[in-house]
N, C-alpha and C positions, 0 to 999 in steps of 0.2 A: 499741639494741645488746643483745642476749640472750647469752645462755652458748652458746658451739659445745664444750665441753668435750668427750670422748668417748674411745672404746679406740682410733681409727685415728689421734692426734695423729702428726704427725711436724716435723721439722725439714729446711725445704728452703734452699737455695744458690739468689741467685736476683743476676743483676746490679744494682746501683746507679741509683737515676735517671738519665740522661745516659747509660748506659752501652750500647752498642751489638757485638754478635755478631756476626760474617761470616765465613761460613764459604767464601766464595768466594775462589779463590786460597790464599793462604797466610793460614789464620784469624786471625784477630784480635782484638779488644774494644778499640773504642776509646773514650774519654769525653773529653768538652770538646775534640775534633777533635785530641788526642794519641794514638800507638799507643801500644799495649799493651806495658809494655817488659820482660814475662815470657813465655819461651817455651812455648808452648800448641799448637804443631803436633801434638806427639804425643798431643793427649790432646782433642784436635777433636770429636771425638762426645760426651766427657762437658763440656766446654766447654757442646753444645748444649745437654744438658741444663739445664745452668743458666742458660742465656739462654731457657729456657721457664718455671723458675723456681716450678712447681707440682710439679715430681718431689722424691721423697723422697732427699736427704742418703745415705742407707746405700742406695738402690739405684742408684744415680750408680758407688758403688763397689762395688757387686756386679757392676753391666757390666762393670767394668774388670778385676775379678778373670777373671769370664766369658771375656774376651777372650785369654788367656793371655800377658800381660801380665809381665813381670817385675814383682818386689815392688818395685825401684828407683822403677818406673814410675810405680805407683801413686804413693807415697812423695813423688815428685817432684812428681805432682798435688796432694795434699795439703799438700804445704809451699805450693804457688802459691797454691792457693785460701784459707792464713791467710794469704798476705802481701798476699793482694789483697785480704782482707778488714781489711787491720791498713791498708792505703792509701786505702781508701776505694772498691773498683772495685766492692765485694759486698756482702749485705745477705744478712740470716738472717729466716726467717719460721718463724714455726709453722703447723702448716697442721691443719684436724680438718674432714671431713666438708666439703671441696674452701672451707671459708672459712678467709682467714688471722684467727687469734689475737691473732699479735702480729710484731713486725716491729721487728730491729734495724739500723738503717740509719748510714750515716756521714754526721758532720758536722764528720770530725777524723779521727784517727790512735784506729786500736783499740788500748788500752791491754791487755785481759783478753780472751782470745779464746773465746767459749764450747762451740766444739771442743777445747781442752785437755785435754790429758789430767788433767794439775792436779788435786790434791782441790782442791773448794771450802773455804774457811774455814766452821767450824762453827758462826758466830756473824756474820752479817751486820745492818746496820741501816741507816735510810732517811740517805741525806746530807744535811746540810743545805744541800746548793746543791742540791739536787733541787729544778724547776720542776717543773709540772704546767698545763696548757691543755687546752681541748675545741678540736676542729679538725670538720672536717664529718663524717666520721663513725671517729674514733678520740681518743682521750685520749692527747696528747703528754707522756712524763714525760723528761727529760733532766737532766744534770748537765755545764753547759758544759766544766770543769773533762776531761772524759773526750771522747773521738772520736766516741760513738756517740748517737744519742739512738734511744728506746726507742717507738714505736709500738702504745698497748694497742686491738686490738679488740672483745677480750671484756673489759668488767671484771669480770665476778668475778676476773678475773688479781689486782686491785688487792690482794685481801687479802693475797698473799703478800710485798705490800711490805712490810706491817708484821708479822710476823711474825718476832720475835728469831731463832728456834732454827733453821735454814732443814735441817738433819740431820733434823728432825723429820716434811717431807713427803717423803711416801711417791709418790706420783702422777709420773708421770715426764713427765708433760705439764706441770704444776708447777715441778716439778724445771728442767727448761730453762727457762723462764720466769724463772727464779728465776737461771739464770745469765746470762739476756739482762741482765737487770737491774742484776747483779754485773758486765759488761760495759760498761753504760752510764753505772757510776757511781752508778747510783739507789741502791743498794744498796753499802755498803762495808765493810769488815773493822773490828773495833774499834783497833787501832792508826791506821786511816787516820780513825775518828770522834774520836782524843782528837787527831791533826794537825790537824785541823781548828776544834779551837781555843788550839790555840797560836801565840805571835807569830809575822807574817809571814803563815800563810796566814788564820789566826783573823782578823785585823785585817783581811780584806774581809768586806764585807756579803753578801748573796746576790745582791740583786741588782744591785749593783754589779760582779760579775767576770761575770754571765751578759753583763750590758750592754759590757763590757769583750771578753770572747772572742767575740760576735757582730757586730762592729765593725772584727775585726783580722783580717787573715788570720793561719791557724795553726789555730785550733781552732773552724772556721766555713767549713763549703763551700757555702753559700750565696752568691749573684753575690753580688760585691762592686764598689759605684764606679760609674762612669759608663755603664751598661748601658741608660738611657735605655727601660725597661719600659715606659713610660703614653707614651713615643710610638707617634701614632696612634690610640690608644686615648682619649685626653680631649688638650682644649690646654693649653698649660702656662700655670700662673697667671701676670697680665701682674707686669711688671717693677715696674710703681709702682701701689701702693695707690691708689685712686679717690678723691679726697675726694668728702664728703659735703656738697653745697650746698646743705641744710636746716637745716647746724649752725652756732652762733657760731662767725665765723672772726677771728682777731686776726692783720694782716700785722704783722710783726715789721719793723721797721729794719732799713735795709742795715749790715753788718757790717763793725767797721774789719777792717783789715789785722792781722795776729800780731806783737807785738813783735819786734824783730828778734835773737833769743838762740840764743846757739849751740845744736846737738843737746846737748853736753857738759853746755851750762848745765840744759838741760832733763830731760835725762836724770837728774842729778845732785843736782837741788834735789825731784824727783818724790817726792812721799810721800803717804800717807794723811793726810787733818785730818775730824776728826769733830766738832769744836766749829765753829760759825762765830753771827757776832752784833757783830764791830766794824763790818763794812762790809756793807747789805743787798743780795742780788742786786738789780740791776735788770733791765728788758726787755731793754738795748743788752748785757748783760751778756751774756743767756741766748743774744740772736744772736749774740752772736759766737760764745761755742761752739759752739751747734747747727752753723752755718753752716762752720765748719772743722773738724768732726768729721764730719758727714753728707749734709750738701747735692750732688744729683745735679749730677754736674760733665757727663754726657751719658751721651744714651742709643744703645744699637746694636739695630738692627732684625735678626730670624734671619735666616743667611747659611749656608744649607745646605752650601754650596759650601769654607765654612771649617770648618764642625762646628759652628756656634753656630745651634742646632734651634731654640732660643727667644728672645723679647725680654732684653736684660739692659740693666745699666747702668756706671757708673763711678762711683766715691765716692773721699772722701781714705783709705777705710781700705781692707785689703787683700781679697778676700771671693774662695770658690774658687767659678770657673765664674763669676764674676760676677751670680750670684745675686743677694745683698745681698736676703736673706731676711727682715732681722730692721727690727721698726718698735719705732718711738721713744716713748714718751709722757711729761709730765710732768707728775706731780703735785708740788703746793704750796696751801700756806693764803694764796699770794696775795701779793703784792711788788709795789713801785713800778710800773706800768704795767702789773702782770697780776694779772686775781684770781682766788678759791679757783678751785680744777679739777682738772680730771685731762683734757690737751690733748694731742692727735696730733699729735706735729710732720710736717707735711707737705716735705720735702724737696727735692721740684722747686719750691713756689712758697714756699717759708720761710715759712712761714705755720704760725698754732696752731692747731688746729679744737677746739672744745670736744667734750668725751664723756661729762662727769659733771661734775657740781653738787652731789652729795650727801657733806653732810657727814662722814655717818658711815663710808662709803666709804677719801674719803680720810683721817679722822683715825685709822683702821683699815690702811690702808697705812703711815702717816708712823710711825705706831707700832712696827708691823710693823720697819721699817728702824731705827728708835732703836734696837731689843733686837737686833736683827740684826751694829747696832755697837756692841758692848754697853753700852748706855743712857747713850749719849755728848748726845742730847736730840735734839728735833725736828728732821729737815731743813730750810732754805728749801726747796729743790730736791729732788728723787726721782727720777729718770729710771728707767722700766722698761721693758724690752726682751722684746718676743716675737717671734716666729718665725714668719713664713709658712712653714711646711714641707716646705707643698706645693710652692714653689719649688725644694727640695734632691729632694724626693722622686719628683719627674718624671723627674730625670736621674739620682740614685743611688740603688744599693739596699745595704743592711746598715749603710751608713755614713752617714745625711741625719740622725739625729738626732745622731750625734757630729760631726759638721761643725761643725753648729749650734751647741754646745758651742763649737768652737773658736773658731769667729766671736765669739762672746759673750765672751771672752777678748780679740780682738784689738779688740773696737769696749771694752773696757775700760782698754787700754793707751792706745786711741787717745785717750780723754775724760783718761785722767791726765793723755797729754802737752798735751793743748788746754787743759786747765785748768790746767796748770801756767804754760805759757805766758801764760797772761792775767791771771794770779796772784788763782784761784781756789782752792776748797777742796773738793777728790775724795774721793770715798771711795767703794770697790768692796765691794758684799755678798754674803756667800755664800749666802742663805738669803732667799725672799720669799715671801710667800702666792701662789701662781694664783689658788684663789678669787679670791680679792677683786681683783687683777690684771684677772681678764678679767669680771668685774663692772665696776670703776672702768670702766673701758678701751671696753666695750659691746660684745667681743668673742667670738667663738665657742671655747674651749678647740682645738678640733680645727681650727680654723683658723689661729688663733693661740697658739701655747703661751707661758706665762710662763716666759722663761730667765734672766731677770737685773734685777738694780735697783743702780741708782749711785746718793747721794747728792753734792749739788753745793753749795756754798753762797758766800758773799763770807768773803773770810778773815779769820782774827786780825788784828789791827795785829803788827806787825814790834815785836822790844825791841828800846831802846835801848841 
């Protein structure tokens, strides 16, 4: 990417990804197969222009003056072309020597429009929810927080990001650049830099609300949900993990039945216990929970004909699309019937397949989870949970890693209630290494992500 700077910069009106012009019949623009719900007939020619998207902004409306036109007319263009650019139908570029510069495009509702007549504030500065990415051949800077995210393809543009006094450039190629940016959020007024760290909005992290507003609709026009992208294109990874018949495999006992207690009772006595040490886990212990928290109750083959594109399954917990994404392991220093490891539980055949032997591994985990609860002491049990991904991300897009999330949530409530039930001792962590996660585990990070760790154990004795 080299500098296109120069004396011919201008600013063009160009439509929106998705955004399509027809000028046949009674013109249009339509995107994501809605019409256009501003009226645009009388102004059809300069329409075209901007569905070519390389003409200059001020000569758009020199035609239109040209045309002898009432001022209403024009007027009326010009309010449409911000409101369609404040909805998302339009996108502003800079243009110098027929290459674009830079490109403000929607991915939300334009808050600052940088046609405004507006003074700019005299003092802008960089936000601190400004991301920045390389893309294939431009530098993405955006701030979820605002509608627009900012497209650089020249960087020398970058310096004018940091640049306090923005009064100070003179260059009027610059100068817009400078309100794309103030447009996009990248760039903010100093009242909106001291909001940003006062209670409320202060108390999000950065990347915590970008991850937040690209997950929700509202402030994210990227597909969102079951848009099913990578069909066709690769098959979707199968339903149930492969075991590996090279590794120590331990068949678990068949599991008794769940004491017979109310939901009330269960619901009711459910709590966190982070000490355990009267009663040791055993093996018959561990099946039982595994086996009525996760064990494949059956499986369904794709049924195009219903909408189910790929293999899924059925489990006791709830999971969307029947994905059931996330695999189980469990580290321990070892208990009646099973020793040190770090074991995959395998869910159709109830079975442990070993994964690690290594000490340091797991005493690096078990750790990890004591300070987690705050150094409440070693677990017997550890259960950590990752995510095949790929299963959510075949079928959804913007949303497969907050799904994931939530899944990990529900297979949390589900182990309270199972352990409650068998009158176990749960406890859910906020906080785990991955490292050492898909180390212990023998896993691939991008195949399997680290989302979660439960400690399990045998409980207190009851006072008298």
């Amino acid at each position: 990417m080299s500098s296109s700077l120069g004396h011919h910069s201008f600013l063009s009106v160009a439509l929106a990804p998705g955004a399509v012009f027809s000028s046949q019949g009674t013109p249009t623009i339509t995107l994501k197969d809605r019409e256009w719900p501003l009226p645009i007939e009388e102004h059809w020619a300069a329409w075209h222009d901007v569905a070519d998207g390389t003409i200059d902004y001020e000569v758009v409306l020199d035609k239109l003056s040209e045309g002898n036109l009432s001022s209403h007319h024009i007027a009326t263009f010009i309010n449409t072309v911000q409101q369609a650019m404040a909805l998302g139908w339009l996108e502003y570029r800079i243009i110098s020597n027929r290459k674009i510069l830079a490109k403000l495009r929607p991915i939300g509702k334009l808050l600052h429009n940088p046609l405004s007549k507006a003074l700019m504030p005299k003092v802008l500065t960089p936000s601190r929810f400004t991301t920045t990415r390389m893309e294939a051949d431009f530098i993405l800077a955006k701030n979820s927080r605002f509608g627009h995210a900012l497209d650089i393809y020249d960087p020398t543009l970058l310096i004018n990001l940091f640049s306090v006094h923005r009064n100070l450039i003179e260059d009027k190629t610059k100068q817009l650049f400078v309100k794309f940016a103030y447009a996009s959020g990248t760039l903010i007024d100093e009242e909106s830099a001291l909001l940003e760290q006062t209670p409320g909005l202060g108390f999000w992290e950065a990347h915590e609300l970008d991850f937040h507003n690209q997950s929700r609709l509202g402030n994210n026009l990227n597909p969102v949900g079951g848009v099913f992208s990578w069909k066709g294109k690769v098959p979707s990874l199968p339903a149930l993990k492969a075991p590996d018949i090279s590794r120590l495999t331990v068949k678990l006992p068949s599991a008794h039945e769940l004491p017979l207690l109310s939901l009330n009772d269960v619901i009711n006595l459910r709590k966190s216990i982070r000490e355990h040490g009267d009663r040791c886990m055993t093996l018959q212990d561990l099946s039982n929970f595994l086996w009525h928290s996760l064990r494949v109750k059956e499986v369904l083959e794709p049924n195009e004909a219903t909408g189910l594109f790929y293999e899924a399954s059925i489990r006791p917990y709830p999971c969307g699309g029947a994905a059931y994404e996330l695999e189980v392991y469990i580290a321990t220093l070892g208990f009646d019937g099973l020793n040190a490891g770090v074991w995959w539980y395998d869910p159709m055949n109830h079975t442990l397949e070993l994964r690690s032997d290594k000490s340091n591994l797991i005493d690096g985990l078990l750790q990890t989870a004591s300070i987690s609860a705050a150094g409440s002491g070693i677990p017997e049990v550890l259960l950590l949970i990752t995510s095949r991904l790929g299963r959510l991300s075949w079928k959804y897009r913007s949303i497969s890693y907050a799904v994931t999330l939530k899944h990990t949530g529900v297979l949390y409530q589900t182990f309270y209630m199972i352990a409650t039930a068998l009158g176990l001792a749960p406890c859910g962590l906020g906080a785990g290494n991955s490292v050492l996660a898909n180390l212990a585990t023998d896993t691939d990070p991008n195949d399997e992500a680290s989302v979660g760790e439960f400690m399990l154990g045998g409980p207190l004795k009851k006072a008298n």
